[in-house]
ROFISE-984110 format. One record per residue: z, x negated, y of N, C-alpha, C in turn. Coordinates in steps of 0.2 Angstrom, whole numbers, plus 2048, in hexadecimal, padded with zeros to 3 digits. Layout:
// residues N
ZXYZXYZXY ...
END
This chain:
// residues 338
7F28DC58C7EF8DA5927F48DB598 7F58D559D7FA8D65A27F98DA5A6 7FD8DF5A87FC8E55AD7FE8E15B4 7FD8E45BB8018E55C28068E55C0 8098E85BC8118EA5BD8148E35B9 8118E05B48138DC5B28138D45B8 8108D55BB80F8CF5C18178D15C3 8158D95C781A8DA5CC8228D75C8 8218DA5C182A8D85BF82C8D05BE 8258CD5C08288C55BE82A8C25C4 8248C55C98258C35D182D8C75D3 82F8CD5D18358D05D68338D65DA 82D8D75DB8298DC5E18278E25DE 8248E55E08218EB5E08198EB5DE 8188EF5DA80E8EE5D680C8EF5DD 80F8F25E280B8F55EA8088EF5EA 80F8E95EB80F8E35ED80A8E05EA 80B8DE5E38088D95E07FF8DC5E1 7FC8E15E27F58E45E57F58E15EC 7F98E25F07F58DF5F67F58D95F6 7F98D55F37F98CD5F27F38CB5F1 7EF8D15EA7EB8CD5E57E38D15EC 7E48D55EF7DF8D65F27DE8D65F9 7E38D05FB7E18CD6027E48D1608 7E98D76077EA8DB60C7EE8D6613 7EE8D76177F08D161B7FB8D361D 7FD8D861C8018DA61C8078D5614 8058D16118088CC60E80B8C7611 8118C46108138BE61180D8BA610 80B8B361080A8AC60D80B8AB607 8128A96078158A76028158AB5FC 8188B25FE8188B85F980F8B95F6 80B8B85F98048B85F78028B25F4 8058AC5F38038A55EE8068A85E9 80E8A95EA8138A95E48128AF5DF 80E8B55E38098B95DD8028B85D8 7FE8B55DD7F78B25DA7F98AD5D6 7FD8A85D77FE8A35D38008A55CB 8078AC5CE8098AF5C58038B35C3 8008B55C77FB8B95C37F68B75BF 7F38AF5C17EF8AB5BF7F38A85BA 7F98A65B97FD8A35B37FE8A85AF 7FE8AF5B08008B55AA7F88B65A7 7F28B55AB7EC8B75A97EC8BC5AB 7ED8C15B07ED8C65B67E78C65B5 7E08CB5B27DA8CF5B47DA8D45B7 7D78D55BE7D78DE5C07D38E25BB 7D58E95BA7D18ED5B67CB8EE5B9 7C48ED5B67BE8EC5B97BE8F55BA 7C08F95B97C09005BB7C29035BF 7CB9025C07CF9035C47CE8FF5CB 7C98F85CB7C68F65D17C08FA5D2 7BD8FE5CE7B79005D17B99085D5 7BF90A5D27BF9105D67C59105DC 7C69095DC7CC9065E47C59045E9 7C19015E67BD8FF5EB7B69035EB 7B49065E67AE90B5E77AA9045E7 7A89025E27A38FD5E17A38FB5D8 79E8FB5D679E8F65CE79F8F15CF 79F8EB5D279D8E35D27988E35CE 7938E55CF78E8E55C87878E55CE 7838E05CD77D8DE5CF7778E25CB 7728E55CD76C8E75C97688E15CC 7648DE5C775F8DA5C77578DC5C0 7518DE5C774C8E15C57478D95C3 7468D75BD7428D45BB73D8D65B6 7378D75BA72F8D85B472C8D45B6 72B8CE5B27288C85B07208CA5AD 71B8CB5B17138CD5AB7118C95AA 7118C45A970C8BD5A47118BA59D 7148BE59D7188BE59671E8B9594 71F8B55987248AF59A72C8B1599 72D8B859D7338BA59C7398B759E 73F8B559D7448AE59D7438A859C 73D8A759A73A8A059973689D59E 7348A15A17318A05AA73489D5AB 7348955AF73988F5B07398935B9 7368945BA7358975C373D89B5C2 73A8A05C173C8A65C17458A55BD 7478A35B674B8A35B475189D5B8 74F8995BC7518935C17568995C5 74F89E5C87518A35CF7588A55C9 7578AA5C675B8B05C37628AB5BF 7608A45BD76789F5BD76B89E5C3 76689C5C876C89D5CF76E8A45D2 76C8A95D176D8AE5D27738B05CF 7748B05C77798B15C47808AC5C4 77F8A75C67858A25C77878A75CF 7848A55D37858A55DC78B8AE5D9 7888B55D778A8BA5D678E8B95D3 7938B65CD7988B65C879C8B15CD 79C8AC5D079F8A95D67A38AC5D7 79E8B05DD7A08B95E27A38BD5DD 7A58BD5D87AA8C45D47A48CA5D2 79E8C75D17988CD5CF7958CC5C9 7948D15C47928D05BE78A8D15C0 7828D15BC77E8D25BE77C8D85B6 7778D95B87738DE5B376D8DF5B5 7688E05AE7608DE5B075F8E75AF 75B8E75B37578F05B47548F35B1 7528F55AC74B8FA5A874B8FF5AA 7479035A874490A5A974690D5A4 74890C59E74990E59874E90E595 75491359175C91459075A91B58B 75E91858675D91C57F759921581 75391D57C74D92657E74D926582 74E92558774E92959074A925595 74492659674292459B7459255A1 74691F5A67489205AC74591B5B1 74691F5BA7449185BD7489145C0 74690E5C474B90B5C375090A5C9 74E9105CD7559105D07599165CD 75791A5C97599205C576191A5C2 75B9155BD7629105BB76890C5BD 76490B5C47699065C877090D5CB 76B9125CD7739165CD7779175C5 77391A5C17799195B977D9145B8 77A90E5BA77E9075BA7839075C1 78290B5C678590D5CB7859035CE 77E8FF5CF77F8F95D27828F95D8 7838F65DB7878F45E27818F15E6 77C8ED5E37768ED5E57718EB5DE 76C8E85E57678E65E07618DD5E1 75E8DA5DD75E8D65E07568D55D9 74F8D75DF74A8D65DC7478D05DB 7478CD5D57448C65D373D8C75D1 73A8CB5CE7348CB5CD7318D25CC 72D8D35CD7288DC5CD7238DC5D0 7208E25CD71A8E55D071B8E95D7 71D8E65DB7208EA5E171A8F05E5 7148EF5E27108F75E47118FC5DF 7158FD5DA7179035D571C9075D8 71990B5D771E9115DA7279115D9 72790E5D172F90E5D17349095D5 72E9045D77318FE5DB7319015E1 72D9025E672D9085EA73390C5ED 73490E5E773A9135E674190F5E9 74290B5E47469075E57479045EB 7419015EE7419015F67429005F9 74290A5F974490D60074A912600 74E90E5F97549135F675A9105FC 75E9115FB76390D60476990A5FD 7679065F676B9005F47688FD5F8 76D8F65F976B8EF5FA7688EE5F6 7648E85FA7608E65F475C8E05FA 75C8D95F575A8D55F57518D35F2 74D8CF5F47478CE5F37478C85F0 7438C45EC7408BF5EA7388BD5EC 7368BB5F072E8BA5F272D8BE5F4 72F8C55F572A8CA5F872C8CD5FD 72B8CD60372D8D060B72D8D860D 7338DA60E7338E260B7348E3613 7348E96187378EA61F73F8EB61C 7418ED6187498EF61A74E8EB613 7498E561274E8E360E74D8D960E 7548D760D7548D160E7508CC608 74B8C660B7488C360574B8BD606 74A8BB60074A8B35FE7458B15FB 7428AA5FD73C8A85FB73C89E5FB 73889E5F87348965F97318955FF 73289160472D89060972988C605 72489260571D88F60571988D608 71788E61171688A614717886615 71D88361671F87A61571C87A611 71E87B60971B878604715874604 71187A603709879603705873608 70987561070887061570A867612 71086960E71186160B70B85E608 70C8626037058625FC70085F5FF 6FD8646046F88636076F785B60C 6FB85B60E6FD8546146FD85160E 70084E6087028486046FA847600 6F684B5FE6EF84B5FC6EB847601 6EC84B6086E584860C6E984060C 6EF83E60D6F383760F6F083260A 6ED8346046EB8325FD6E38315FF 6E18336066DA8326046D5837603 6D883B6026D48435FF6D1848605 6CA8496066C984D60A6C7854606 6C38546006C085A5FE6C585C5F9 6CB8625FC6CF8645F66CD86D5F6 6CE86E5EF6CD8735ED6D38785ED 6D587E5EC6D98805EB6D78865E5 6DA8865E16DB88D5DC6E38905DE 6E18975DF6E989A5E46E88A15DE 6EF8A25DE6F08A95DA6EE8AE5DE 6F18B45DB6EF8BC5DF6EF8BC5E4 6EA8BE5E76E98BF5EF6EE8C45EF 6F08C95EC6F68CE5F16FE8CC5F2 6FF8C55ED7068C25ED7078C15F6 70D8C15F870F8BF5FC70E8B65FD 7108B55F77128AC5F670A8AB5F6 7068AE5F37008AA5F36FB8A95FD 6FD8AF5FE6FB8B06076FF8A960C 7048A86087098A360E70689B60C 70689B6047028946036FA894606 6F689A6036EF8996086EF89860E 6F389C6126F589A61A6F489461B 6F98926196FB88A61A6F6884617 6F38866136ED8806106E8881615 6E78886186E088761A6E3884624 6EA8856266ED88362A6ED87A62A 6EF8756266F08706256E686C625 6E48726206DC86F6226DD86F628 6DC87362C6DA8736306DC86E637 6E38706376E68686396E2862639 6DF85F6336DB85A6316D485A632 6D385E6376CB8606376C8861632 6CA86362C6C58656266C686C624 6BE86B6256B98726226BB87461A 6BE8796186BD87B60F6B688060F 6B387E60A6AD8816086B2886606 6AB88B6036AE8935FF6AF8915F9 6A988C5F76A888A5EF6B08885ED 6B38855F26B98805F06C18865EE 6C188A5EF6C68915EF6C28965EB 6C88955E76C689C5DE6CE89C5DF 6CF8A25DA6D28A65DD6D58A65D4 6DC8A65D26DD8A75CC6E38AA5CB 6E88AA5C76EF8AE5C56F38A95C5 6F78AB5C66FE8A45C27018A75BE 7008A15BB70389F5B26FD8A25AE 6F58A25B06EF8A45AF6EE89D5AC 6ED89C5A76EA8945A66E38985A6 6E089B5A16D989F5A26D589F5A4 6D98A35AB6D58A25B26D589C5B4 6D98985B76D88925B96D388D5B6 6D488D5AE6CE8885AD6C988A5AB 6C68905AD6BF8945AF6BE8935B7 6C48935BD6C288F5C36C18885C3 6C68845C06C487C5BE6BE87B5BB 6BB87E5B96B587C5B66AF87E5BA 6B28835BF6AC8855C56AC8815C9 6B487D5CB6B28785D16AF8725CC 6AF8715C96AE8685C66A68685C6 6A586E5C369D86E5C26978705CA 69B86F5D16998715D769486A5D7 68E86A5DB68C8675DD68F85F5E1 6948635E56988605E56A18605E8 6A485E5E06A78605DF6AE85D5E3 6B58615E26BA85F5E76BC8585E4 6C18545E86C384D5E46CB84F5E4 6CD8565E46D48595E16D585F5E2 6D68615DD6D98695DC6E086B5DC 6E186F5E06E98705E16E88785DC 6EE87A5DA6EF87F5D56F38825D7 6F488B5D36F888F5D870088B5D5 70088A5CD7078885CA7048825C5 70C8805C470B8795BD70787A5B7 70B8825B57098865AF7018875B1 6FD88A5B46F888D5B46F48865B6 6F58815B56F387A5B96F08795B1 6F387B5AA6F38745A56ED8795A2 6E987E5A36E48805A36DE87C5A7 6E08795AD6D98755B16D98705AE 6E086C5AA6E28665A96DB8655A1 6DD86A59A6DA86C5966D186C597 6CF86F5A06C786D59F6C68665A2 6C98645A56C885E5A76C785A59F 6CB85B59C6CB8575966C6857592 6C385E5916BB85E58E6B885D592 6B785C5986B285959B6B185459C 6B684E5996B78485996B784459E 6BC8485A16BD8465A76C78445A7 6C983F5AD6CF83E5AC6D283D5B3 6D783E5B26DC8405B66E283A5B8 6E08385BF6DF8395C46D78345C6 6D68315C36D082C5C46CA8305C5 6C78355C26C483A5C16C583F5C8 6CA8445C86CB8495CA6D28495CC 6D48485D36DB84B5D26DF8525D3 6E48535D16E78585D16EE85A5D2 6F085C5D56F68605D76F98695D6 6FF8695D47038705D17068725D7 70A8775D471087B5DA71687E5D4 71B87B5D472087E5D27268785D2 7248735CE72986D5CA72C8715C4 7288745BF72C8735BA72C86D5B6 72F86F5B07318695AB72A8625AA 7278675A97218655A571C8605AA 71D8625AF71985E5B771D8555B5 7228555B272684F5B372584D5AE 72084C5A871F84C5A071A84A59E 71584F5A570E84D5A270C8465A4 7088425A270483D5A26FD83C5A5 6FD83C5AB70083A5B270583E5B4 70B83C5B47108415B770C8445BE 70C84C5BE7088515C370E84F5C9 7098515CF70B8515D670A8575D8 71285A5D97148615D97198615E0 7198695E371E86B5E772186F5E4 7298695E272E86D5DD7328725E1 7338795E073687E5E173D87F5E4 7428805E674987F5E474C8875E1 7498895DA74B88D5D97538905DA 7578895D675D88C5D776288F5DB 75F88C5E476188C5EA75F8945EC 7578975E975589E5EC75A8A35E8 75D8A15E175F8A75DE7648A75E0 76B8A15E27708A15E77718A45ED 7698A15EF76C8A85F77698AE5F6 7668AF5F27648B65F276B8BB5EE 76E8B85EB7748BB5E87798BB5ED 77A8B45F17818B65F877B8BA5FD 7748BB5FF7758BF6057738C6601 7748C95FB7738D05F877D8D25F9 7818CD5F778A8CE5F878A8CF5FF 7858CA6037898CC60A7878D360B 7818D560B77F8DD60C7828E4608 7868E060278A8E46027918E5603 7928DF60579C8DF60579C8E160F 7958DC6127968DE61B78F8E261E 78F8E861B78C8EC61D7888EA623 78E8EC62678E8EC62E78B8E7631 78E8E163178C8DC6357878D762F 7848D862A77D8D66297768D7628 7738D362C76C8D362F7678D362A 7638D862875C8D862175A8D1625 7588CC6237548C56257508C261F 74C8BD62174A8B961D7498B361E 74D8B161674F8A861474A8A5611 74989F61274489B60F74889560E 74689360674888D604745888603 74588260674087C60573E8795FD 73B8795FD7388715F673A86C5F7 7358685F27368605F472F85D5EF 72A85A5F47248585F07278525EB 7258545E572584F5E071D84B5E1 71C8445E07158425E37148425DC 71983F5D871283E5D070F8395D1 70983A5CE7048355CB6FC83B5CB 6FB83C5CC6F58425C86EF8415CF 6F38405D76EF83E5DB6ED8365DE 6E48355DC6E282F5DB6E282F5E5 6E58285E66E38235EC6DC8235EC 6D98245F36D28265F16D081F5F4 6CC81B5F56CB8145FB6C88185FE 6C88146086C681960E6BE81660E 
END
């Protein structure tokens, strides 16, 4: 393995030397600081990931908390989008990442117990049950620490604007002719669910239209279940919406399935629209009319603004970033005549 000192004998200098070249001290030449990085990078120069952590009192080591409950895991297109840009954006910046448990041989522990053992630099929540105590914990611990969808007072989020979104959604439906739309929205306690409802019942209103009660059920995302146990509530109403908007693509192909035994068809019948843009929005037949996400933009900033609150304490502001979409229109929403 090439040491400092082997830099320092090829450049002529001093290991003092060849360290502040490679670490930006400003008391180098120019010239003398190209003509070491460049040997450094031709010898295959690595700093000792050790000996940097006790020069600079930091791991380069991200904790990242992901509890996925609907069972999806990595394979969650949402979610696995976020945690792909999150891990490029941090390996960029010189940061390894690392996922959080509770659990280490035998040992249960919480999970800010393990973010100190891993001794993180911060942290960057992408998914959880944020009313648990252990999350809590972690909270209100003084790591950094970044959010994914959820609005914490002392910590910086990244999210999906979902008021745009929904207002898109919403606007591109009624533009189609549509006055009685339904919704089916996830968990009333979600943050993301509250910003979408806002904004739907916001955009009605815009439009002068009234939403019955009958027209809003309430269901889970990635719930097919539930969903088409509300699908089959709206369809069989008196009288019934002429599009249901859903909380996601996934928990969409459950409304899609009752529609199907009810022999009913899509869009002619009944239209419909998603929330996400995954894969499968693009495949189905009617390709669905979705508001595609930009997941890999939220797990980018959320990794550079958890580095800046680590590396510039000082001068950065906890805020909150929101990432646009982009309605995908599809096919699944029928042209109504006026």
């Amino acid at each position: 393995m090439v040491s400092l000192k082997d830099v320092a004998k090829r450049c002529g200098v001093s290991t003092a030397t060849v360290s502040k070249a490679l670490n930006g001290h400003s008391d180098i030449g120019e010239k003398t600081r190209i003509r070491i990085k460049e040997a450094a990078q031709e010898m295959g120069y690595f700093p000792n990931a050790a000996a940097r952590a006790l020069k600079t009192n930091r791991s380069y080591n991200l904790g990242v908390l992901f509890k996925e409950e609907a069972g999806r895991g990595l394979t969650h297109e949402y979610f696995s989008g976020i945690l792909n840009g999150f891990k490029e954006k941090a390996e960029e910046l010189g940061y390894d990442i690392t996922f959080i448990n509770n659990e280490h041989v035998n040992h249960k522990m919480s999970y800010l117990e393990h973010c100190k053992y891993r001794n993180f630099d911060g942290v960057g929540i992408v998914c959880a049950r944020f009313d648990e105590p252990e999350v809590q914990e972690l909270l209100q611990s003084n790591i950094p620490i970044v959010t994914v969808d959820y609005v914490y007072h002392n910590c910086t989020v990244v999210s999906s604007n979902n008021v745009k979104g929904m207002n898109e959604l919403v606007r591109y439906i009624y533009s189609k002719g549509h006055r009685k739309i339904a919704y089916i929205y996830g968990e009333k306690h979600s943050a993301v669910t509250r910003d979408r409802l806002t904004s739907f019942f916001q955009t009605m209103e815009s439009f002068n239209l009234n939403v019955p009660d009958d027209y809003l059920k309430e269901g889970e995302y990635l719930d097919t279940r539930l969903v088409a146990k509300a699908t089959r509530e709206l369809l069989n109403l008196p009288d019934p919406p002429t599009c249901i908007l859903y909380p996601d693509d996934t928990a969409l192909i459950g409304g899609i399935n009752v529609i199907d035994e009810m022999g009913l068809k899509v869009p002619d019948d009944i239209s419909i629209a998603g929330y996400d843009g995954i894969d499968i929005a693009k495949i189905l037949e009617p390709k669905l009319t979705t508001l595609c996400q930009d997941t890999a933009a939220i797990g980018r900033i959320a990794a550079e603004k958890l580095i800046d609150l680590i590396e510039n304490p000082k001068t950065t502001l906890i805020d909150r970033f929101t990432v646009d979409g982009t309605l995908f229109k599809g096919a699944s929403v029928k042209r109504l005549l006026p």
